[in-house]
C-alpha positions, -999 to 999 in steps of 0.1 A, spaced: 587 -587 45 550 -592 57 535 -614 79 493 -612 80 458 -620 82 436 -621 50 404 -618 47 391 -657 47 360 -656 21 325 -663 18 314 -693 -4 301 -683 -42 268 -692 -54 266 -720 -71 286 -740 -48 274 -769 -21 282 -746 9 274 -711 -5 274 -686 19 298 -699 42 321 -674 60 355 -690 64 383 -676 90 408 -653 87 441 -669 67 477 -660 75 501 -650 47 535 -641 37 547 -617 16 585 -611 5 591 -577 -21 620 -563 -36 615 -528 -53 634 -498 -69 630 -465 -85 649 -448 -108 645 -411 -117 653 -412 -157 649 -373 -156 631 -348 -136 599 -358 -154 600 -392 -155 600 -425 -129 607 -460 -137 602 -485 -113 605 -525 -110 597 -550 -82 598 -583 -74 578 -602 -50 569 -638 -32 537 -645 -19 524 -676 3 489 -674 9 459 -701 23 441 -712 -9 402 -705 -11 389 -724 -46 358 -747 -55 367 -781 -52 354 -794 -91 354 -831 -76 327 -822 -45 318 -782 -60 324 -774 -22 343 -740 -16 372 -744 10 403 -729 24 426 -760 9 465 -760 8 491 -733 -2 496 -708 -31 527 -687 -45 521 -658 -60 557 -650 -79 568 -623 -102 579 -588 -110 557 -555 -119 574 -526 -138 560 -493 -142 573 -459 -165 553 -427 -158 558 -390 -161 565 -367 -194 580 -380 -225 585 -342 -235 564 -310 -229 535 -322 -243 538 -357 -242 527 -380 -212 529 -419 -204 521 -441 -183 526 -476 -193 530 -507 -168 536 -546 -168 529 -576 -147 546 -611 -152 531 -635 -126 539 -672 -118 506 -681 -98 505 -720 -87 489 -736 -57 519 -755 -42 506 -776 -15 464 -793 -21 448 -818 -4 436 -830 -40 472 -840 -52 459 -834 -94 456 -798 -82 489 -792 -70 515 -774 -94 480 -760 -113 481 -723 -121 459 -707 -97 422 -698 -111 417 -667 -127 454 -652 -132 471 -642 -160 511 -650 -165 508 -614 -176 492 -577 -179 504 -544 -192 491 -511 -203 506 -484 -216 485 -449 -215 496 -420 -234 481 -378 -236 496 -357 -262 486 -321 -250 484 -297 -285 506 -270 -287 482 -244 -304 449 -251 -291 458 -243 -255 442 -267 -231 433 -294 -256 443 -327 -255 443 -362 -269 443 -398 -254 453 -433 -265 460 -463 -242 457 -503 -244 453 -523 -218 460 -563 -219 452 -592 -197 465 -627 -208 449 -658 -204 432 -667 -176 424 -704 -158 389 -712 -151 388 -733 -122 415 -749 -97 415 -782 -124 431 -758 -151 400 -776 -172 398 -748 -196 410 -713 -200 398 -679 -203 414 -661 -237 440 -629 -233 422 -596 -250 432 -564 -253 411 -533 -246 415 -498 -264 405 -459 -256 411 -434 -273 399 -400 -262 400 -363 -263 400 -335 -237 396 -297 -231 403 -279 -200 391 -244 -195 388 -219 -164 358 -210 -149 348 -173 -146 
């Protein structure tokens, strides 16, 4: 449990007040975590958390940037990392959020998902280190963010994507 002061903002361009420095916000925080040691080589770990924070958002009706109401910030993150065998690596985590402003003084934004977060992320890295060529090694990972809101108003949203890498590596000593 955490009580604390945020950071209160600075105004975007763009908006009828930009540039305005806004006080410092309290919040709340509430997490729940655990890790288990699958083997020697690998962790796994899950946590749940609740988070009450100040809002800071553009008003769409008066484009005014403002510390305005309440939002929850509600979910669980997961994480497994470490070696999959001698030569194989991961490292793959996920994020499921439930991000709503609870409380506005404009009652058509309450229950809106709050701008700019996605219900969920994940990633999952992997290295596969090659047995006969000693020091060489190959990469592949994805990375995905799910839709996001585009203002307060939930008037449109943002599309999920997915990112990939690949890549390859040689490490060496230095005379």
């Amino acid at each position: 449990y955490i009580e604390g002061l945020e950071n209160g903002g600075v105004a975007p361009a763009g908006t009828a007040n930009s540039g305005e420095t806004f006080p410092a916000a309290p919040s709340e925080q509430k997490e729940f975590g655990v890790k288990y040691e699958v083997s020697s080589r690998l962790l796994l770990t899950a946590a749940y958390f609740d988070i009450e924070r100040v809002s800071s958002f553009t008003n769409p009706t008066t484009n005014r940037f403002g510390q305005d109401g309440l939002a929850r910030y509600k979910g669980g993150e997961f994480s497994l990392t470490g070696e999959l065998s001698r030569n194989l690596s991961i490292y793959a985590t996920m994020l499921v959020l439930d991000a709503k402003q609870i409380r506005a003084s404009t009652a058509a934004l309450t229950g809106r998902r709050i701008e700019n977060s996605a219900k969920t992320t994940w990633s999952v890295f992997g290295e596969y280190r090659l047995p006969f060529v000693e020091g060489f090694a190959l990469t592949a990972g994805a990375f995905h963010v799910g839709n996001r809101a585009v203002n307060a108003a939930n008037h449109a949203f943002v599309p999920s994507y997915t990112l990939l890498d690949l890549g390859a590596s040689y490490t060496t000593k230095a005379i």
